[in-house]
SEDO-636207 format. One record per residue (C-alpha): x, y, z; residue number from 0; residue in one letter. Coordinates in steps of 0.001 Angstrom, whole numbers, plus 500000, padded with zeros to 6 digits. Layout:
N
> X,Y,Z,NUM,A .
...
//
This chain:
500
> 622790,269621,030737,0,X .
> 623505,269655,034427,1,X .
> 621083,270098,036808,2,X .
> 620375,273802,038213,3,X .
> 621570,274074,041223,4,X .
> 619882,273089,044963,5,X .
> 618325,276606,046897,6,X .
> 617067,276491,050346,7,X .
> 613510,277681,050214,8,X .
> 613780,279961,052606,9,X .
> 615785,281157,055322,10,X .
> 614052,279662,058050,11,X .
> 614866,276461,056718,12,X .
> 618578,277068,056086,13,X .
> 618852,278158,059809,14,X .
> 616478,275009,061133,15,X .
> 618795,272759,059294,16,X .
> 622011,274390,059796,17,X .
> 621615,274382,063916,18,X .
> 620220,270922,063341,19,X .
> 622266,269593,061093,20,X .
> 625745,270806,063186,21,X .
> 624727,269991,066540,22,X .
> 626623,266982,066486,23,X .
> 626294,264538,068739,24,X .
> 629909,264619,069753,25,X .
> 628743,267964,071470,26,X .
> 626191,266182,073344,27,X .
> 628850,263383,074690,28,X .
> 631158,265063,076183,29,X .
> 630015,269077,076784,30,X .
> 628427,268746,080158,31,X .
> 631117,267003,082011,32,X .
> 633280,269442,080296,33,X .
> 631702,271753,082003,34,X .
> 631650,270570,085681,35,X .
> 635282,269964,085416,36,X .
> 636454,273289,083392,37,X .
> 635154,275525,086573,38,X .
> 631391,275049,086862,39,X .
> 629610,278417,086284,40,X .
> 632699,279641,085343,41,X .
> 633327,277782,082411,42,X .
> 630707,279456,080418,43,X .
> 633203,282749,080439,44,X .
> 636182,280914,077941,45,X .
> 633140,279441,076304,46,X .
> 631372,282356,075642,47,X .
> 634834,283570,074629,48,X .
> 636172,281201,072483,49,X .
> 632593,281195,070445,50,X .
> 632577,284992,069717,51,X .
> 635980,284596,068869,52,X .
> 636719,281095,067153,53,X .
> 632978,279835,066365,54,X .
> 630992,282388,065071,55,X .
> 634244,284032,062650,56,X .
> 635031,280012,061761,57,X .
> 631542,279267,061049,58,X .
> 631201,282792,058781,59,X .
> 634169,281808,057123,60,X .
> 633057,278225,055709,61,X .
> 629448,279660,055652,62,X .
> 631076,282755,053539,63,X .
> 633576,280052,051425,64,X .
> 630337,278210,050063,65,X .
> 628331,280995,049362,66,X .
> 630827,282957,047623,67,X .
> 632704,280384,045456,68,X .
> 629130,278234,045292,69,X .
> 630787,274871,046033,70,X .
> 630983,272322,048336,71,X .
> 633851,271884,050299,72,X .
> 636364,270260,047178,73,X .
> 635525,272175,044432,74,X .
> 635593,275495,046571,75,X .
> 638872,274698,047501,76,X .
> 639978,274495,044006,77,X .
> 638902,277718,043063,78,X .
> 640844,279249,045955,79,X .
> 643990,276768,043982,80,X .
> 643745,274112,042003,81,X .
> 646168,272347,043885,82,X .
> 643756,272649,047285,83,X .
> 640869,270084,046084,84,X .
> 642262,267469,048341,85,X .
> 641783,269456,051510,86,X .
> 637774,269580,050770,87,X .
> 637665,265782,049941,88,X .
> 639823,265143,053260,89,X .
> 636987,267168,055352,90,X .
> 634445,265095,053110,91,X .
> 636036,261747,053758,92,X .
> 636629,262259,057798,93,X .
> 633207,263793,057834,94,X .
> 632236,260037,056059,95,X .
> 634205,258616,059060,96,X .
> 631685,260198,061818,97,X .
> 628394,259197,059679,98,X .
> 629531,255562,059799,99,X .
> 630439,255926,063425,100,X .
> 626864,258125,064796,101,X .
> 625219,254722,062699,102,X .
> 626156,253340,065466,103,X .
> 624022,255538,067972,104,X .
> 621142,255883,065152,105,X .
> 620475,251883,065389,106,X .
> 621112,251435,069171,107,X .
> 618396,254333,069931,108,X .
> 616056,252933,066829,109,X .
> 616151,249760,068839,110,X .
> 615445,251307,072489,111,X .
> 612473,253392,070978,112,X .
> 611151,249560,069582,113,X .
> 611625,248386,072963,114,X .
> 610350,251222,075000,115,X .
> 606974,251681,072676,116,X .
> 606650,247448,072427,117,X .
> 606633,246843,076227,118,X .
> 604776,250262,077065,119,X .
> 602847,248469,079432,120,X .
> 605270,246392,081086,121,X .
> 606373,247527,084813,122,X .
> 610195,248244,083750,123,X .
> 612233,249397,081532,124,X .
> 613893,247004,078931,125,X .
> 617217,247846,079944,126,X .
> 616291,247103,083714,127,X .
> 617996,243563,085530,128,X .
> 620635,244178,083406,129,X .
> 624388,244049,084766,130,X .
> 625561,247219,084797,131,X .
> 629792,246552,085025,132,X .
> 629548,245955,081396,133,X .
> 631311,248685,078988,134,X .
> 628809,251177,077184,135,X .
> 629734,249132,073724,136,X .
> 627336,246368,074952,137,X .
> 624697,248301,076218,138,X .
> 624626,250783,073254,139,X .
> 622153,247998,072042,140,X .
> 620551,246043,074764,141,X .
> 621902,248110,077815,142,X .
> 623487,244747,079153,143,X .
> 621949,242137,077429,144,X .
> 625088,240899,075720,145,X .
> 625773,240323,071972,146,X .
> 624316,237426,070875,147,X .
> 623615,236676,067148,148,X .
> 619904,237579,067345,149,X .
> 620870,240761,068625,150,X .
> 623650,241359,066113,151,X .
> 620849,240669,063027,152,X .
> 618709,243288,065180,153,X .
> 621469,245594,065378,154,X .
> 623171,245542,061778,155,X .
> 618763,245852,060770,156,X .
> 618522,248333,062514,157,X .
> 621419,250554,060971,158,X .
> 620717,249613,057584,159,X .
> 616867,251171,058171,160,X .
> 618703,254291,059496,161,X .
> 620332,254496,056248,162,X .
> 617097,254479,054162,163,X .
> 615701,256859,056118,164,X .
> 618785,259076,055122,165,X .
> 618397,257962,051828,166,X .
> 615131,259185,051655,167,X .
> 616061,262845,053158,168,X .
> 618558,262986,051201,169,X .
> 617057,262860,047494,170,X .
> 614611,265038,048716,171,X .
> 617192,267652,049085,172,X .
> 617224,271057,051042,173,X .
> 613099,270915,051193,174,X .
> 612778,267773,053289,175,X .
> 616007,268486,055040,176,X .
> 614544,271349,056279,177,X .
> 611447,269719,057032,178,X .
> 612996,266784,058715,179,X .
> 615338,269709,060770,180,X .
> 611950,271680,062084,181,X .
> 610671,268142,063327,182,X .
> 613743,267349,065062,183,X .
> 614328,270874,067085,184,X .
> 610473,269980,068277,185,X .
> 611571,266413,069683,186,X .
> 614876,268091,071276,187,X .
> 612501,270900,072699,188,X .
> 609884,267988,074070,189,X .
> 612531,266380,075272,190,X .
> 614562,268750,077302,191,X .
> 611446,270221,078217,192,X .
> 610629,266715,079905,193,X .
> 613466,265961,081107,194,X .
> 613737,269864,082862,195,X .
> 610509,269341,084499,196,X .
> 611022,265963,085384,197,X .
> 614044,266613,087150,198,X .
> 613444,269673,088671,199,X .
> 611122,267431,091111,200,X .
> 613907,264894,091972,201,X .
> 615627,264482,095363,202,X .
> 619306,265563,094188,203,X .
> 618525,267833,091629,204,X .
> 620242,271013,093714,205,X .
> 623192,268883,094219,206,X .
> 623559,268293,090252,207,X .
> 622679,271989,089639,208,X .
> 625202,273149,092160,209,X .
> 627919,270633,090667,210,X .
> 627965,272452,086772,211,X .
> 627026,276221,087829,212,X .
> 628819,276684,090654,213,X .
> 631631,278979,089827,214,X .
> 635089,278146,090293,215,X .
> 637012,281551,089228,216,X .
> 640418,279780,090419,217,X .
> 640211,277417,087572,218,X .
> 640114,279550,084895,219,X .
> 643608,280315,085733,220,X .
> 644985,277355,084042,221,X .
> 644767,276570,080366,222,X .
> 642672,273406,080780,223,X .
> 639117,275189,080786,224,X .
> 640193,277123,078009,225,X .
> 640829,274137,075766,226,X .
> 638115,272354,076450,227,X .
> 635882,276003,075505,228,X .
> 638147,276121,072449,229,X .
> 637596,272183,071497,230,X .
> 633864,271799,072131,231,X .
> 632965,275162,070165,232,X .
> 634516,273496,067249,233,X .
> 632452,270591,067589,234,X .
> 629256,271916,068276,235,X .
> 628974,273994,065392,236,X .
> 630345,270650,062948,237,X .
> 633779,273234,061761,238,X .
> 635541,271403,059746,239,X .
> 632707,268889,058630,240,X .
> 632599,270193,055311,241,X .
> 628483,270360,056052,242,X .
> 628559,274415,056442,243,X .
> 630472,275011,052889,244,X .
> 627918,272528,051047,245,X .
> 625008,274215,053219,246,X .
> 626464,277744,052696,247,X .
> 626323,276874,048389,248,X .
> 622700,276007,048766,249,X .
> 622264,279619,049827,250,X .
> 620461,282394,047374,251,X .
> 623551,284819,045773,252,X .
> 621842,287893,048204,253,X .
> 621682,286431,051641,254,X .
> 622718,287735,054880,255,X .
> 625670,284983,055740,256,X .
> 627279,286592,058489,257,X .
> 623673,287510,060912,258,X .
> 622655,284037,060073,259,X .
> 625872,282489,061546,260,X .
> 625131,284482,064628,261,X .
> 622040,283256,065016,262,X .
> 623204,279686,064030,263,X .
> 625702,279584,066763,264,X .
> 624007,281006,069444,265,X .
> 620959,278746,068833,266,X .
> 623083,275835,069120,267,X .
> 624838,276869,072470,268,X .
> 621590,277453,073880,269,X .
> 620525,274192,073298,270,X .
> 623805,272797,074784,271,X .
> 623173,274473,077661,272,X .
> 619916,273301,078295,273,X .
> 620696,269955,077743,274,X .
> 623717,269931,080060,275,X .
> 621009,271546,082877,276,X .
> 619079,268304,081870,277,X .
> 621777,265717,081887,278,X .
> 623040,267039,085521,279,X .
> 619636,267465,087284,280,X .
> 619574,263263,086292,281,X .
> 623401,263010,087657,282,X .
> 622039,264862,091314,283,X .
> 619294,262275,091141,284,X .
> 621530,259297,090326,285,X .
> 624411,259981,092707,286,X .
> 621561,260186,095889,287,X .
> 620443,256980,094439,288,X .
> 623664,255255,094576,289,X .
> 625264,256741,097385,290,X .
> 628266,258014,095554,291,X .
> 629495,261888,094946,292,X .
> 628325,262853,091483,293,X .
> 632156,263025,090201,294,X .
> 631242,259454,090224,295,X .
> 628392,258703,088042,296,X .
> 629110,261494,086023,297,X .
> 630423,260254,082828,298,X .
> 631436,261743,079196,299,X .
> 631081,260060,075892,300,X .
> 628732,256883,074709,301,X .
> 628436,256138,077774,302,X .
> 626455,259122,079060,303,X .
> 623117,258069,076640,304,X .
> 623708,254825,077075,305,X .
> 624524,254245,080306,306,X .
> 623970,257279,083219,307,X .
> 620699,258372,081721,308,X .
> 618768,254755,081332,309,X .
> 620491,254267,085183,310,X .
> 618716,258096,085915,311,X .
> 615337,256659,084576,312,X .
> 615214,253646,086122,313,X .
> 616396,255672,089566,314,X .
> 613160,258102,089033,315,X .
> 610383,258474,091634,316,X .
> 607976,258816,089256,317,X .
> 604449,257511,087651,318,X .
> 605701,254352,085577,319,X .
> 604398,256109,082252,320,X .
> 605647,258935,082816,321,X .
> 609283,257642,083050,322,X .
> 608541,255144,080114,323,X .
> 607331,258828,078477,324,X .
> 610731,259988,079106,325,X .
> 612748,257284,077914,326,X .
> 611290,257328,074837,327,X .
> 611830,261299,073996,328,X .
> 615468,260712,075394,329,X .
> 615763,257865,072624,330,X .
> 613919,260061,070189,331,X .
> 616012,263017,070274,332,X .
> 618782,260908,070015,333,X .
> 617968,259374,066990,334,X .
> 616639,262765,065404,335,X .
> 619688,264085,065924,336,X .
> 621944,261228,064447,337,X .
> 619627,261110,061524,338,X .
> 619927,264741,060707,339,X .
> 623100,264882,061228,340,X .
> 624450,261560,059278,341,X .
> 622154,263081,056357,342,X .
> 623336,266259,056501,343,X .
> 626665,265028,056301,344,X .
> 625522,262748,053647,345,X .
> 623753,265101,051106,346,X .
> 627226,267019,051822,347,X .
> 629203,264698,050140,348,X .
> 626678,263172,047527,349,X .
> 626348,267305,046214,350,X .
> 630215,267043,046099,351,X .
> 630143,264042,044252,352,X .
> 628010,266008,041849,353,X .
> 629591,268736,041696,354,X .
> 632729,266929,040587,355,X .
> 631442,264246,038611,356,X .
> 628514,265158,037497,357,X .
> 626926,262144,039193,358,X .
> 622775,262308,039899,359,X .
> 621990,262807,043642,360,X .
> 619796,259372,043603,361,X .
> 622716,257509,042802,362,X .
> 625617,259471,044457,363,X .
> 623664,259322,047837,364,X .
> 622953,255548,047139,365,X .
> 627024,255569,046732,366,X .
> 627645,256950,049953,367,X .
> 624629,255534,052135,368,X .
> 626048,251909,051024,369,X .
> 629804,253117,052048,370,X .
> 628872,254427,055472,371,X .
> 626316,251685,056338,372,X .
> 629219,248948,055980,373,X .
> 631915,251202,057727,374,X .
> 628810,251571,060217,375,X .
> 628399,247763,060194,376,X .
> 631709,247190,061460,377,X .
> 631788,249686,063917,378,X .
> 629078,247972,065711,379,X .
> 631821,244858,065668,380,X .
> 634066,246285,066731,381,X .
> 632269,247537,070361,382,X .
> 633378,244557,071643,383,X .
> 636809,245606,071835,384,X .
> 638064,249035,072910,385,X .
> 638485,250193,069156,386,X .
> 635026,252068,068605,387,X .
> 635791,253935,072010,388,X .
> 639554,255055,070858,389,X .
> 637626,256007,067118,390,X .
> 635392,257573,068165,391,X .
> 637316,260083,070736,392,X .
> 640096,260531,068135,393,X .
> 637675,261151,065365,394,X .
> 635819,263824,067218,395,X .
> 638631,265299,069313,396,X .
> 641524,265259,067269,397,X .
> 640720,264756,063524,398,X .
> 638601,267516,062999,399,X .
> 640833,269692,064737,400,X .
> 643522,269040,062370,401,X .
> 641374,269760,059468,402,X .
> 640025,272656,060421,403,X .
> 643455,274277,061456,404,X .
> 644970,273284,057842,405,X .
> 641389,274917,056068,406,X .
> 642187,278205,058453,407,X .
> 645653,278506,057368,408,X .
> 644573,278024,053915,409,X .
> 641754,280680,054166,410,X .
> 643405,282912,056297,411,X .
> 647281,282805,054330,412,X .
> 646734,281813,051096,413,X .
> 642767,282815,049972,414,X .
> 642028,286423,049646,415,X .
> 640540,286964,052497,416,X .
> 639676,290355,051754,417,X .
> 637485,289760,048589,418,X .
> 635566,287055,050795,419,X .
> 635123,289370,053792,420,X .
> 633981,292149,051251,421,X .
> 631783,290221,049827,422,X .
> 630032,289155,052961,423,X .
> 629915,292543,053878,424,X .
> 627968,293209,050619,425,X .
> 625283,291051,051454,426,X .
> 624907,291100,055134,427,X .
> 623849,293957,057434,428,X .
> 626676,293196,060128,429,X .
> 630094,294228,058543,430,X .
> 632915,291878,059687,431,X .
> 636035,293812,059776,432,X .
> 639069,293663,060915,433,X .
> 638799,291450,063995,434,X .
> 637332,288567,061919,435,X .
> 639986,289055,059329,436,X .
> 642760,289139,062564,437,X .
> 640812,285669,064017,438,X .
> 640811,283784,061175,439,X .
> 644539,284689,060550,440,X .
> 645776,284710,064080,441,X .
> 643132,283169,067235,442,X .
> 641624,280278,065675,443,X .
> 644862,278632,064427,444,X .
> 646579,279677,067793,445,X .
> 643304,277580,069799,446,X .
> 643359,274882,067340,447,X .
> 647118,273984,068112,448,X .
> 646872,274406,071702,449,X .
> 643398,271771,071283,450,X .
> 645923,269562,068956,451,X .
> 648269,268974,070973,452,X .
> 646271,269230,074250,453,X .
> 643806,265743,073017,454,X .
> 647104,263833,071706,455,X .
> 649033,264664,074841,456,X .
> 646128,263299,077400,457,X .
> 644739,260610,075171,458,X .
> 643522,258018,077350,459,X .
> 645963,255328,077817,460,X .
> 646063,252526,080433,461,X .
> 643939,248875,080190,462,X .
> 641523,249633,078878,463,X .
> 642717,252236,076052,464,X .
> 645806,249395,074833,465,X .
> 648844,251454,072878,466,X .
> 647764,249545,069245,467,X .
> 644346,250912,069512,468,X .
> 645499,254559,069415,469,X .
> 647937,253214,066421,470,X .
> 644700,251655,064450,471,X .
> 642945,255090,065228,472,X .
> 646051,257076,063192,473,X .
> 645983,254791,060188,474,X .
> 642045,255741,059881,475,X .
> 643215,259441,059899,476,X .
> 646051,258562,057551,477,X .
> 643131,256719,055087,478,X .
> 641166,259700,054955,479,X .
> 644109,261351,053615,480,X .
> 644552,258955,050973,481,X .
> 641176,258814,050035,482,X .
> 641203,262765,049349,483,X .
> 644334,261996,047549,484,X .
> 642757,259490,045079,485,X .
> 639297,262091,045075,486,X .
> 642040,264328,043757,487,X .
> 643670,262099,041145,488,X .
> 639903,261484,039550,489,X .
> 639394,263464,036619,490,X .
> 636036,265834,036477,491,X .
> 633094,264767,034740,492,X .
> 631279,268100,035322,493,X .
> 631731,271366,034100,494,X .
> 633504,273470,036692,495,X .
> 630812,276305,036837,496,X .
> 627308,275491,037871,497,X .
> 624091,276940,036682,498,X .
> 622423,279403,039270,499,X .
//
């Protein structure tokens, strides 16, 4: 008899682990430079935008797909046409992708919190004395110590106790989820909160402040700040993922979806907003440090944990603890937020696995823990060449995007949208309407092309981005294809309706 079927315990905990478990870390990487060089100030106008119009109505609509259909991402998409599976599996399998490569980040941060709390009462930093010309690959796990075969063991160790720790999350299902979600949103607010008041103090912290909120109105006149509102939106609430459907299933048959997605969404842009106050009050600091405009040490990506913000705390005039303090909350939130998020992603896909096969969560997570650790495993390999880099962006920027805009078509031209927008209605106090139904159909697709082709078009190219690393980045996106493909081909061990 198959099991009944998971229930968030409450709603507090669905919303703690929904703005946890979608605040990617893709969001982190790259939204504050984003926003110093989409108009300052100004850029929060096409972001506010494109989240009232693109976030929020995508978020409702793969909150509202789960709920309604009480699936995960495949199996939802079969219901909608039998024929459709493969586009939930796809979502599933790229979604697989981004847990192997945030491994990555979970075991280079696990490491710096071992090194930080181990020589607590040495006078510097572990990562300080280190060359610093290095790319961010190397100093993801010893911040310019090099890659030598001690290290590696340390490293691949490292991931693989990430991975039990997900394990362990995991099988506990939406109750320690939840729990492990409330725990994380206190490290991020300790430390932000540190990091605020700690740079607030700083010689250079005006000129940071003045770099990201001073408005530049002319901007906004050209599409660029618009697709960059458009693209990070998508990202920072994980569209596309597949973890809002399976989140969205967990959900009791009478809950408010659609308030809850507005409080999701706006809870997570707060956040990003804080944190890019944080990571530019360190970029004032560290360009009066180095003598160099702050266009110059600001960076995007990787490199902006693991290389501008140990350079900020080594640059800080402050009490040795108290910067040794704030290294280790950077490295915690970090790894809070790659842990929720890699298990969120992975008790996505293990409750698919279930849902399809029938399979018991202790062994389908064990399935996909093992699968992502080894793709993890050789993503920290491959950081010695420019291939993680080229992933990574491609994965986050262009992937997703693609996945999302094929799900929208599909929801918004071939679904009935109506019966999922009535239902929604039914059990939430704010009605959706029209305008949802008209930016499902007609907005987000419209953004999501214009974000397509914008990341293909300026890829980066050049030494240190070679032309066969881009090609090696589309045959990953082509073998998440195929791997939804043979998902699809697999015959169903479980009965198609589940027990509520």
């Amino acid at each position: 008899m198959p099991e009944r079927r998971e229930r968030w315990s409450s709603r507090r905990g669905f919303v703690l682990s929904s703005i946890s478990g979608v605040l990617c870390l893709p969001s982190i990487f790259y939204f504050p430079k984003l926003a110093e060089t989409s108009g300052g100030g100004a850029f929060l106008i096409p972001a506010l935008f494109a989240l009232v119009t693109c976030g929020i109505p995508a978020l409702t609509l793969e909150l509202g797909i789960g709920h309604f259909y009480q699936s995960t991402a495949p199996r939802a998409f079969r219901r909608i046409n039998p024929r459709l599976e493969w586009l939930g599996w796809w979502s599933l399998a790229s979604s697989g992708l981004l847990a192997a490569a945030m491994s990555v980040f979970l075991g280079a941060s696990l490491i710096q919190i071992l090194a930080i709390a181990e020589g607590f009462d040495s006078a510097s930093l572990p990562w300080q004395g280190f060359a610093t010309s290095d790319g961010w690959a190397k100093r993801a796990f010893l911040l310019g110590g090099g890659l030598t075969i001690t290290s590696t063991l340390k490293a691949i160790a490292a991931i693989f106790a990430g991975f039990v720790l997900v394990y362990g999350l995991c099988i506990g299902r939406t109750k320690r989820i939840a729990q492990m979600a409330l725990l994380s949103l206190l490290i991020i607010a300790g430390a932000l909160a540190t990091l605020l008041v700690i740079g607030v103090r700083q010689d250079g912290a005006g000129v940071g402040l003045i770099a990201v909120l001073s408005p530049d109105f002319r901007a906004l006149s050209s599409g660029r700040p618009w697709i960059n509102a458009f693209t990070i939106v998508f990202l920072t609430l994980g569209i596309g993922t597949g973890i809002n459907h399976a989140f969205g299933s967990f959900l009791p048959k009478k809950t408010d979806v659609t308030t809850n997605s507005y409080i999701v969404s706006f809870s997570v842009a707060v956040v990003g907003f804080v944190m890019m106050l944080a990571v530019y009050l360190g970029f004032g600091r560290l360009a009066l440090a180095s003598h160099q405009p702050i266009e110059v040490v600001s960076t995007e990506g990787p490199s902006l944990i693991f290389f501008s913000m140990p350079l900020y705390l080594s640059a800080l005039d402050e009490d040795a603890n108290l910067v040794r303090i704030s290294a280790l909350l950077l490295f915690l939130m970090i790894f809070a937020l790659a842990l929720i998020t890699i298990s969120a992603i992975v008790f996505s896909i293990a409750s698919a696995l279930y849902d399809k096969y029938g399979l018991p969560l202790t062994k389908s997570t064990l399935i996909v823990c093992g699968i992502c650790y080894a793709f993890g495993a050789a993503g920290f390999f491959s950081l010695q060449s420019q291939f993680f880099d080229v992933i990574f962006l491609w994965l986050s920027k262009v992937l997703f995007l693609i996945v999302i805009l094929v799900q929208v078509l599909i929801a918004g031209w071939i679904a009935d949208t109506s019966k999922l927008s009535a239902h929604l209605d039914e059990v939430s106090e704010i009605s959706l309407g029209k305008l949802w139904r008209a930016c499902v159909r007609w907005i987000i697709p419209f953004a999501l092309i214009l974000c397509i082709v914008s990341a293909i078009v300026n890829a980066p190219d050049g030494d240190n981005h070679p032309a066969y690393t881009h090609l090696v980045a589309c045959a990953i996106i082509l073998t998440t294809i195929v791997a939804s493909v043979f998902f699809l081909t697999k015959k169903s061990e479980a009965r198609d309706e589940p027990e509520i």
